[in-house]
C-alpha positions in Angstrom: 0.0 0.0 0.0 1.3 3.7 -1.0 1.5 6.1 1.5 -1.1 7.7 -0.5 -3.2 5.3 -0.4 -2.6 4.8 3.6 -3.0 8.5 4.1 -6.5 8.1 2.6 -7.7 4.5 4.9 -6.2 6.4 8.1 -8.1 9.7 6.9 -11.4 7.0 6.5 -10.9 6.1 10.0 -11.2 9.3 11.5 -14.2 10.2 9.9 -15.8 7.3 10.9 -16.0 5.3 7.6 -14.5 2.1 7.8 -16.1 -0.8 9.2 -15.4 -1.9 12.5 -12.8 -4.7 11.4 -10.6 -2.4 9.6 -11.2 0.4 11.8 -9.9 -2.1 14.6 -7.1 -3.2 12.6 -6.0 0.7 12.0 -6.1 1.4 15.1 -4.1 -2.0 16.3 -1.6 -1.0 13.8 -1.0 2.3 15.1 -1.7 1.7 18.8 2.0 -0.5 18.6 3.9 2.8 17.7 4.7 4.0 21.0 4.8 7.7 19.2 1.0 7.8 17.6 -0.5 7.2 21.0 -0.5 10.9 22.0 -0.9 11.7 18.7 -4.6 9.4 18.6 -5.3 11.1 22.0 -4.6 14.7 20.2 -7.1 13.6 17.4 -9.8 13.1 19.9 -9.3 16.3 21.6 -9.3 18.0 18.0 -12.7 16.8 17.5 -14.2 17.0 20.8 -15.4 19.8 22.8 -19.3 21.3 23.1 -17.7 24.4 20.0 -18.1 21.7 17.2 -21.3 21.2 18.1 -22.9 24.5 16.8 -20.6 24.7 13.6 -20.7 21.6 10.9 -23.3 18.9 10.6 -20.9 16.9 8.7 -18.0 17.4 11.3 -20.3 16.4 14.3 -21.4 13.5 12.3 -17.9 12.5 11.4 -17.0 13.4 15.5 -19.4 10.9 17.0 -18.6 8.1 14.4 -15.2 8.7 15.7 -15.8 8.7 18.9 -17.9 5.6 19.1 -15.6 3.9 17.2 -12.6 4.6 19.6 -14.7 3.6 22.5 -13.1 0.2 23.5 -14.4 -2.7 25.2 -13.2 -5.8 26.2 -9.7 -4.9 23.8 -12.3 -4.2 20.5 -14.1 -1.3 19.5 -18.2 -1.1 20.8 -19.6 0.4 17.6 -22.6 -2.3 16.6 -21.8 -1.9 12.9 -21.8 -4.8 10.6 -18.9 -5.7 8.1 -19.3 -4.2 4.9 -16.1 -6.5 3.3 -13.0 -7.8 4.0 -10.4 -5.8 5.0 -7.0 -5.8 4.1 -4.0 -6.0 5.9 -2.5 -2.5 5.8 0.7 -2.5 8.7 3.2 -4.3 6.2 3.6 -1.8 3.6 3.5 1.6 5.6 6.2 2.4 7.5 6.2 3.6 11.2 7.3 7.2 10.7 4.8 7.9 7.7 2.1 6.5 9.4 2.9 9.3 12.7 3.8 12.1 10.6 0.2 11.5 8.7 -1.5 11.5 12.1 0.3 14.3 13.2 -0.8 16.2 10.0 -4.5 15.1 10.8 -4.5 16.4 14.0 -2.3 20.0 13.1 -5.5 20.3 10.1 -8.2 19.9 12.5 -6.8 22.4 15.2 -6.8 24.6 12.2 -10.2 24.6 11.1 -11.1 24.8 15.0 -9.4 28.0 15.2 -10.6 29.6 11.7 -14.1 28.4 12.0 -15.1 28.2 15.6 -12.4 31.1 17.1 -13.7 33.6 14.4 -17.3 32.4 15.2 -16.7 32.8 18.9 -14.9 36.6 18.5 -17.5 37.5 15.8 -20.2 37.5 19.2 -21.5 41.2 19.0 -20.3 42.8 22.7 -22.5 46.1 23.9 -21.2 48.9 26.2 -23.6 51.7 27.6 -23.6 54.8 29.8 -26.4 56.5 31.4 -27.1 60.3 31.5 -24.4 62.0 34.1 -22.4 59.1 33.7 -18.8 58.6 31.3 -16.6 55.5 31.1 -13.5 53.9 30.0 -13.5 50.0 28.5 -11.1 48.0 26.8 -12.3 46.3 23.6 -12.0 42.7 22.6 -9.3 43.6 20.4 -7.2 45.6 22.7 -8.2 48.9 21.3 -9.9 51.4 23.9 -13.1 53.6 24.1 -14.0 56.3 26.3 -17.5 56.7 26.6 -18.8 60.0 27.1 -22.9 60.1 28.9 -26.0 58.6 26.6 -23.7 56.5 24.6 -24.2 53.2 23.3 -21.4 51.1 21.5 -21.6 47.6 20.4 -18.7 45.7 19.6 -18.3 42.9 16.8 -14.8 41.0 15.2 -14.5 38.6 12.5 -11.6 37.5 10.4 -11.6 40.9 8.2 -11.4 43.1 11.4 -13.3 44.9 14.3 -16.6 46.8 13.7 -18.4 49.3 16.0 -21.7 50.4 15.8 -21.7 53.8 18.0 -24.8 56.2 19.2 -23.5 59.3 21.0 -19.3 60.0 21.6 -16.7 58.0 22.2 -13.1 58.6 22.1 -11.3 55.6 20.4 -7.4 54.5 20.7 -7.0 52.4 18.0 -4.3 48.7 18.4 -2.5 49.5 15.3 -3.0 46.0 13.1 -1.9 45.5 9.5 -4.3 43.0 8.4 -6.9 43.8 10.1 -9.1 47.4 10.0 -11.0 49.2 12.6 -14.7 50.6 11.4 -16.7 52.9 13.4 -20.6 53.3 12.2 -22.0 56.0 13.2 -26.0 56.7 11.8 -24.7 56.9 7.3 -21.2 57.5 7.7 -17.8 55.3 8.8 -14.7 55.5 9.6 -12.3 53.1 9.0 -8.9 53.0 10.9 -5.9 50.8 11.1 -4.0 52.6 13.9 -5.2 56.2 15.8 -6.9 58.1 18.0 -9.9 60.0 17.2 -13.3 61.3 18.0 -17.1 60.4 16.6 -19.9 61.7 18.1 -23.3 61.0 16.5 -26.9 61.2 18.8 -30.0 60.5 17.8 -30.5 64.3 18.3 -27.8 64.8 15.9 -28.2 65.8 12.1 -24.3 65.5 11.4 -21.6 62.9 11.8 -18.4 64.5 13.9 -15.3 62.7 13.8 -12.2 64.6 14.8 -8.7 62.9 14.2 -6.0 63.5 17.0 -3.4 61.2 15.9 -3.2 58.8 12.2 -5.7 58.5 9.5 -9.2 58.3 9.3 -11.2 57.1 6.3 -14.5 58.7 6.2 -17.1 57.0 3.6 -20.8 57.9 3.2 -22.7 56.7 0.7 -19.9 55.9 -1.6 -18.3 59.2 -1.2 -14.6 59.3 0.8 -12.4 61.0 2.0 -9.2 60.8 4.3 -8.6 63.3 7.7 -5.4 63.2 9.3 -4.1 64.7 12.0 -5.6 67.7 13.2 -8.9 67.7 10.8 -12.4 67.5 12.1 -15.8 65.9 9.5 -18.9 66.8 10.0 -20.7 65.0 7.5 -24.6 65.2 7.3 -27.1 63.7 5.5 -26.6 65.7 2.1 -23.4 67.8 3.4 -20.0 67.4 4.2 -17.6 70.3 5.8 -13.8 69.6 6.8 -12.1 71.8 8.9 -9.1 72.0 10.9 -8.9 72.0 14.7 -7.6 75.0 16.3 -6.2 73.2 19.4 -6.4 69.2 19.0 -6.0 68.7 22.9 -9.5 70.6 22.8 -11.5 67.6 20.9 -10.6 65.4 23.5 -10.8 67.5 26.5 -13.8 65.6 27.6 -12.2 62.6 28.2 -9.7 64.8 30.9 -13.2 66.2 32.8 -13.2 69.5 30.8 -16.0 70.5 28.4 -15.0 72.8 25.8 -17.2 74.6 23.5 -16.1 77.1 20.7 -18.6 78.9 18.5 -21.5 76.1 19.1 -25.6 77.5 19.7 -26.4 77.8 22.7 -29.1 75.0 22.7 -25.9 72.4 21.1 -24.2 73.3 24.7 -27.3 73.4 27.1 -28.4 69.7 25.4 -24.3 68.3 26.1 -24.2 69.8 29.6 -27.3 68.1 30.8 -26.0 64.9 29.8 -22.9 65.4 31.8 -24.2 66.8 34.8 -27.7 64.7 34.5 -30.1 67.9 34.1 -32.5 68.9 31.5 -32.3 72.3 30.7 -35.6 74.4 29.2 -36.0 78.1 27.7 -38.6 80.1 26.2 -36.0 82.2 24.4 -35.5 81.1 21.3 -33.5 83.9 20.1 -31.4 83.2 22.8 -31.1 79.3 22.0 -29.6 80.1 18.3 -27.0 82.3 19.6 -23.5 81.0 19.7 -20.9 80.8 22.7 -17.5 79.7 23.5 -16.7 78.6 26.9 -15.4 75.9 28.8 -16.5 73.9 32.2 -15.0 71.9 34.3 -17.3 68.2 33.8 -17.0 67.7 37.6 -18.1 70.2 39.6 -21.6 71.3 38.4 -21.9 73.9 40.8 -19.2 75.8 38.9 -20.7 75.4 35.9 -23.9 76.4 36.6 -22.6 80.0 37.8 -21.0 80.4 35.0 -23.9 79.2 33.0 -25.8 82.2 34.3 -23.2 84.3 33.4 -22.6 83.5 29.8 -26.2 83.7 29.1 -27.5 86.0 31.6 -30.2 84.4 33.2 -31.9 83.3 36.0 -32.4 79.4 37.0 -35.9 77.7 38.0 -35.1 73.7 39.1 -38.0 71.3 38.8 -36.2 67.7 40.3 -33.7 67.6 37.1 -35.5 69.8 34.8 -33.5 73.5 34.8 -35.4 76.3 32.9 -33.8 79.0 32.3 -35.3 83.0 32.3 -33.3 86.2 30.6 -32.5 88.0 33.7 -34.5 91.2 32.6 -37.8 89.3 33.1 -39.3 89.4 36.3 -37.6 87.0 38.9 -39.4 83.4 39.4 -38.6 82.0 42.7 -37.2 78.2 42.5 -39.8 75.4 43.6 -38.5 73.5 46.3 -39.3 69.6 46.4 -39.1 68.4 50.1 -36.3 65.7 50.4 -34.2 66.9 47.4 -31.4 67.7 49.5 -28.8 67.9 46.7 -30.8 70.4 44.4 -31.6 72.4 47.6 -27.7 72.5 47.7 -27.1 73.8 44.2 -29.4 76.1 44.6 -27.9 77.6 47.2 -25.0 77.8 45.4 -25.6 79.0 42.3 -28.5 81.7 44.1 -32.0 82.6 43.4 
């Protein structure tokens, strides 16, 4: 017998083919090699485990042949199969070392397809990440990458063999693993961006009509709808829904101040920065002003002291402050002054209050 032809009767035998005379007589033959025993225990850990059972019909078929067969009892295998012919007595014309390194080749192939099919299948598991309003947070991706999460965001998380994907709703602040082979792509509502190696910034809410992604460090590839276009360094992207503007960022420590506890706005409307505070400091801010809401500030808070902010809130826009539990409305200060409710038990708006006066 050719080593071709033994390659293919061994090959039988793990799949669970052969009848249970020549399938004992295989295994005989091989069994008196001191060297193919671990390798025939390495073949049944290759096909076992619970994995393989949620990936081919025809590899858990093959599997429990396999591992009936193997079974023994009393010195001969258990299986209750009947002859189908004579076999033929293969140990005289294959040599000792072919017959291992065949084996070993069996078992190196199905580790292989374990890996491709069932690892890929196993990292491919979509992972979600939330914050809450007033809340931010760090995590670590599957992939090693990292994601800073700034309040109302939702990310989920999925890998295959082409890469990593991220489906984002709010901001997050990503620190990209740098991988060759294998790209990073953040959706965010029509657009993506697709990294191999950076750090950068997309922020897209449901309240949102634009796309923002602001590069700090690398390459980004923005597509939407077919259309692309590369930002490096120092650019900002805000694409919309039938417009696109780049720009460049005045200070680049600025699009990620944020993530260091400091909110920065330059040039945004007022209601843009009232709608981002009350996410970080869990309020809900109403005015009647609408002149007022289009107008446009620049000014920067400190994300954790709220108190702070607020005072400076009422300086910026000149106004007063009515609290309703975590609703804030907000009165020009030339109107006539409306007294705060107080809600008995409330002892931390009772505090602010205080603090930021009537």
């Amino acid at each position: 017998m050719t080593n071709g032809q033994w390659e293919a009767l061994v090959s039988q035998y793990l799949a669970g083919e052969l009848d249970v005379e020549t399938a004992a007589r295989v295994r005989a033959y091989l069994e008196r090699i001191p060297a193919s025993r671990g390798v025939l225990a390495g073949v049944a850990d290759a096909l076992s485990g619970e994995d393989a059972l949620r990936v081919s019909p025809d590899f858990v078929a093959a599997r429990a042949r396999f591992l009936h067969k193997v079974t023994e009892r009393d010195g001969a295998f258990a299986a209750p199969l009947a002859p189908r012919r004579r076999p033929r007595r293969v140990h005289r014309y294959v040599t000792a070392g072919a017959g291992v390194a065949m084996l070993v080749g069996v078992v190196a192939s199905i580790q292989a397809w374990r890996a491709r099919h069932i690892g890929d299948r196993q990292a491919s598991q979509p992972q979600a990440y939330a914050t809450a309003r007033g809340q931010h947070t760090t995590v670590t991706l599957p992939n090693g990458s990292v994601a800073t999460l700034a309040p109302e965001t939702r990310l989920t998380y999925a890998q295959d063999a082409t890469g990593a994907a991220v489906t984002l709703q709010g901001e997050a602040f990503f620190s990209v693993t740098p991988t060759a082979s294998r790209p990073f792509v953040v959706h965010a509502g029509p657009v993506s961006a697709r990294v191999l190696g950076t750090t950068f910034t997309v922020r897209r809410y449901t309240t949102d009509h634009t796309t923002a992604v602001a590069v700090v460090s690398g390459r980004v590839g923005v597509t939407r709808r077919g259309a692309s276009a590369i930002l490096t360094a120092g650019m900002q992207g805000a694409i919309g829904d039938s417009s696109a503007t780049v720009t460049t960022i005045s200070d680049p420590a600025d699009a990620i101040a944020w993530t260091e506890g400091r909110l920065v706005f330059h040039d945004v409307p007022v209601s843009v920065m009232l709608e981002t505070i009350g996410r970080w400091y869990g309020y809900q801010f109403q005015m009647d002003d609408s002149a007022l809401a289009r107008q446009h500030v620049s000014v920067r808070f400190r994300a954790d002291h709220p108190v702070e902010a607020f005072n400076k809130l009422k300086a910026v826009l000149d106004v007063t402050m009515t609290f309703d539990g975590t609703v804030v409305s907000l009165h020009p200060s030339r109107s006539a002054h409306v007294a705060p409710s107080r809600h008995a038990g409330d002892d931390s708006l009772d505090q602010l209050r205080t603090e930021v006066g009537r």
